[in-house]
C-alpha positions as CSV (number, residue, x, y, z in Angstrom):
1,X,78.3,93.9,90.3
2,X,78.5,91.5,87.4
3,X,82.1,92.6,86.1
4,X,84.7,94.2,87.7
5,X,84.7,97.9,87.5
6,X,81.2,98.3,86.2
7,X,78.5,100.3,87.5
8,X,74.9,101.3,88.1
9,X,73.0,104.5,88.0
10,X,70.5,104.5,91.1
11,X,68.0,107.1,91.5
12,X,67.1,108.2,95.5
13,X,64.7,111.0,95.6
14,X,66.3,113.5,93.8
15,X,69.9,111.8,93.9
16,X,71.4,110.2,91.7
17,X,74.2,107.4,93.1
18,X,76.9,105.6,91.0
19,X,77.2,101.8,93.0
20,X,80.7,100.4,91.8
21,X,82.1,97.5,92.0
22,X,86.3,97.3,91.8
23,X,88.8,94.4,90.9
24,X,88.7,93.3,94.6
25,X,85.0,92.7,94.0
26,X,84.0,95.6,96.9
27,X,80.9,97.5,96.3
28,X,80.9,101.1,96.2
29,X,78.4,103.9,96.2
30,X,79.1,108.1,95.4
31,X,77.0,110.6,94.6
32,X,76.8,111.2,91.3
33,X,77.8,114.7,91.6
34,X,81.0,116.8,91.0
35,X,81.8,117.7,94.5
36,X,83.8,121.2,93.2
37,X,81.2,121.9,90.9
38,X,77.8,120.2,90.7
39,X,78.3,118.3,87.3
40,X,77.1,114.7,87.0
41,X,80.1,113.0,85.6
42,X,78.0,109.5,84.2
43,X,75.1,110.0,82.4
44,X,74.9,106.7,81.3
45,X,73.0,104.1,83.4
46,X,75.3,100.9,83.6
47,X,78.1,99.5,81.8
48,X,81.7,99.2,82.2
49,X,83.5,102.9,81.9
50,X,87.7,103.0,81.7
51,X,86.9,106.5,84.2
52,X,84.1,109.2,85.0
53,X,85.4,112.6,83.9
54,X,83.4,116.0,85.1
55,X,82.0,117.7,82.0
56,X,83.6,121.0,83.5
57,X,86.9,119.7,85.3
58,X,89.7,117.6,84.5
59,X,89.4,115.5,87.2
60,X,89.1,111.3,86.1
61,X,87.9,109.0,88.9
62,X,89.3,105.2,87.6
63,X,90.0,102.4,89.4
64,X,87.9,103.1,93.4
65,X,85.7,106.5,92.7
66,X,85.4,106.5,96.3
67,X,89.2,107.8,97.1
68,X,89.0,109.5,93.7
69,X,88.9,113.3,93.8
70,X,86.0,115.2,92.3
71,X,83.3,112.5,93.2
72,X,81.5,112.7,96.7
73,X,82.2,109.6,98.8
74,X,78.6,108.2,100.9
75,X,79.3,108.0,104.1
């Protein structure tokens, strides 16, 4: 990932993934997908977000979406 924290939006058949990248430089990947609710929490296709917030929930996913709550974590 070119900065730390940024993102991508990747299409897979009819999924849509979030790939991260955190301070540590690790890469991560979640569904883009509220996992109490369905919602897609990014819209947006790249960039550089301070969180990812469901539309319907109060749950913020910061610093590793992965152990975040609210996101679904790839196996």
């Amino acid at each position: 990932m070119p900065d730390p924290n940024s993102f991508s939006s990747v299409q897979i058949g009819p999924r849509s993934f979030l790939v991260t990248g955190d301070r540590a430089g690790k890469v991560h990947a979640v569904f883009n997908r509220c996992s109490h609710r369905g919602a897609t929490p990014c819209r947006e296709m790249s960039g550089v977000p301070k969180s990812f917030q469901c539309p319907q929930l109060p749950w913020v996913v910061s610093d590793n979406p992965v152990a975040g709550r609210g996101l679904s974590d790839t196996p």
